[in-house]
C-alpha positions as CSV (number, residue, x, y, z in Angstrom):
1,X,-20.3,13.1,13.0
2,X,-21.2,15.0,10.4
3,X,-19.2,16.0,6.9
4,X,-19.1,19.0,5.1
5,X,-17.7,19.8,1.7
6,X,-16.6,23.6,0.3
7,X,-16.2,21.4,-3.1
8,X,-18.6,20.5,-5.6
9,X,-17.9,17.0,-5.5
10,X,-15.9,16.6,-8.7
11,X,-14.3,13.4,-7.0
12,X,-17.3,11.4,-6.4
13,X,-18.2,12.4,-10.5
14,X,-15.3,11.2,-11.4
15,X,-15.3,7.7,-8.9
16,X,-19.0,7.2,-10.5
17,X,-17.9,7.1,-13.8
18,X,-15.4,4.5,-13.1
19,X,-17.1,1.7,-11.1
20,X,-15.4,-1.2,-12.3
21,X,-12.1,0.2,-11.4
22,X,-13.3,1.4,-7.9
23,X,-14.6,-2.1,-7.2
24,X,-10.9,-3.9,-8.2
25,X,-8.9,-1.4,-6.4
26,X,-11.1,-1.8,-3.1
27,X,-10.9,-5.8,-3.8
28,X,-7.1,-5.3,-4.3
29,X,-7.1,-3.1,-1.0
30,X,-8.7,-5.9,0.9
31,X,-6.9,-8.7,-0.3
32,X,-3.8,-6.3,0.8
33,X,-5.2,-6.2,4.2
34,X,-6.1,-9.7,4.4
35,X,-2.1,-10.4,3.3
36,X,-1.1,-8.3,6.3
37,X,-3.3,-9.7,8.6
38,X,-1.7,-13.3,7.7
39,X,1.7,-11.8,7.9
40,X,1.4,-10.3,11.5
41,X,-0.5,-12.8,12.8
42,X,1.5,-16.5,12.0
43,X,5.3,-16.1,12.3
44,X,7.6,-17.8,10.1
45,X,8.8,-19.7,13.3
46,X,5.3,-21.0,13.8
47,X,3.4,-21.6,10.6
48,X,6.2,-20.7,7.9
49,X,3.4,-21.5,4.9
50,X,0.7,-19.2,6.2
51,X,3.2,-16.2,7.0
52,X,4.7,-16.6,3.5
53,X,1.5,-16.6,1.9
54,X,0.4,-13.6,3.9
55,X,3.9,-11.8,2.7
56,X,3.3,-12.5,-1.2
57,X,-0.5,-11.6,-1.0
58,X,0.6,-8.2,0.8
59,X,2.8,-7.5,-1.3
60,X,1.4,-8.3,-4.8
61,X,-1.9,-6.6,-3.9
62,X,-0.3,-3.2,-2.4
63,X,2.2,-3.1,-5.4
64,X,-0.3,-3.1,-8.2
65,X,-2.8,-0.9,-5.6
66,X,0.5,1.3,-5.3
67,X,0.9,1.6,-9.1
68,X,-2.4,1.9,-10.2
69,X,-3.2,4.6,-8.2
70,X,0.0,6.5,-8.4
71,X,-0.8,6.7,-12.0
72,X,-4.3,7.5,-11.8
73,X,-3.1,10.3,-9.5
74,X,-0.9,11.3,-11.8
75,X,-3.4,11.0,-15.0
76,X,-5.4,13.8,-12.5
77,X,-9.0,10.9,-12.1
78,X,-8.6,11.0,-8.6
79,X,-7.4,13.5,-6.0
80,X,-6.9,17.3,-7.2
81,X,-4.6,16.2,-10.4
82,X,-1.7,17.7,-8.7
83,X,1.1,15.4,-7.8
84,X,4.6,15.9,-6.1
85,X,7.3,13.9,-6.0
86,X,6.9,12.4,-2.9
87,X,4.2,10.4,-4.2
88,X,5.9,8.7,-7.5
89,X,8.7,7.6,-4.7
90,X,6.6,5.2,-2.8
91,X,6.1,2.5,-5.7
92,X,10.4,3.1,-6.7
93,X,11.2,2.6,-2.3
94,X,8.6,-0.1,-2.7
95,X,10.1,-2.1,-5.1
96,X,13.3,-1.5,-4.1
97,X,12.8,-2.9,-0.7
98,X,11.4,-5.9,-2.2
99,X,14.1,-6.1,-4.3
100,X,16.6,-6.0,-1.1
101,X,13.7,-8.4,0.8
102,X,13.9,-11.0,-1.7
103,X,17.8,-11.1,-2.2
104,X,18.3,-10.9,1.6
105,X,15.6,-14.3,2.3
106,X,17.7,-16.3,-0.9
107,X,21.1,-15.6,0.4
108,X,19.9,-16.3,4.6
109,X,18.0,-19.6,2.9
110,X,20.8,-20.7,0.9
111,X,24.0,-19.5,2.8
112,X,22.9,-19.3,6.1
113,X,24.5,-16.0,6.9
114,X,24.2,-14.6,10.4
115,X,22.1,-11.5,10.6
116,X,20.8,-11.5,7.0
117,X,17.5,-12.7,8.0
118,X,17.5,-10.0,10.4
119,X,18.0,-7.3,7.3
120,X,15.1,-9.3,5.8
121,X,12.8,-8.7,8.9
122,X,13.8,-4.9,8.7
123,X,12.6,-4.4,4.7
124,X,9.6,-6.2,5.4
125,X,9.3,-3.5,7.9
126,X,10.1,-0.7,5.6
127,X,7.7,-1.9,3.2
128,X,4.9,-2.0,5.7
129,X,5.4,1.2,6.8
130,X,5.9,2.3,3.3
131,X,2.8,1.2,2.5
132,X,1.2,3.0,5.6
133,X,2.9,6.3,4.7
134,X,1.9,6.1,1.4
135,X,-2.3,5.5,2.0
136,X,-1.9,8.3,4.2
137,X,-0.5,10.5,1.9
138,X,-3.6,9.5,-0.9
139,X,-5.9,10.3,2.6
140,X,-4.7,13.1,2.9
141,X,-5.2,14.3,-0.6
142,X,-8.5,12.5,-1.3
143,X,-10.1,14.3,2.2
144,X,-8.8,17.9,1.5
145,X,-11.2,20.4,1.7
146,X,-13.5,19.1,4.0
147,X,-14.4,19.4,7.3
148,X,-15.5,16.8,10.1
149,X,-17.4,17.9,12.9
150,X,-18.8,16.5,15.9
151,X,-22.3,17.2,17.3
């Protein structure tokens, strides 16, 4: 495959200049993938510990992933400069849902109410695919203006 650029690059510039912060969002990003991994893979029927851990990791790495590079979208250092509202939505739905994730696990844990775990299992759904709609999103915005071909 090859790549091909009708910008000058400005992005990589700007990524260069800031290699300590490239280097702890990528650790960030896969500690966030490692957390989803964990999550997917042990249910909380079968290895409760391992599944919670997975959740917690997930979610504390994508949140300050989220933040961090909403804001440096927003502060124009990566990405165009350019931002829409769309994108300062996914860390306010992100927390929310957590928000509604956490309140839903303490009242199932403590009060044993039927279906609540079932809302529970939902958010943690919405924040996955959250998450996914949101990386695709900064993709889309960090890849614009090239082209891939095949040879």
């Amino acid at each position: 495959a090859v790549v091909s650029t009708q910008s000058t690059g400005k992005n990589l510039q700007r990524f260069r200049k800031q290699t300590a912060l490239v280097t702890t969002l990528s650790m960030l990003r896969i500690l966030e993938i490692l957390g989803l991994f964990l999550l997917t893979m042990f249910a909380s029927t079968e290895i409760f510990s391992l599944h919670a851990f997975g959740f917690s990791l997930f979610f504390l790495c994508s949140m300050v992933n989220i933040f961090a590079v909403s804001r440096l979208m927003c502060s124009g250092v990566t990405g165009s400069g350019k931002i829409n509202r769309q994108t300062l939505y996914y860390p306010l739905i992100y927390v929310f849902t957590f928000v509604g994730c956490f309140i839903s696990y303490i009242v199932h844990d403590w009060y044993c109410i039927s279906g609540v775990y079932t809302i529970f299992g939902a958010l943690e759904l919405v924040m996955i695919f959250c998450n996914i709609l949101f990386w695709s999103h900064c993709d889309g915005l960090d890849w614009r203006g090239y082209t891939i071909s095949i040879e």
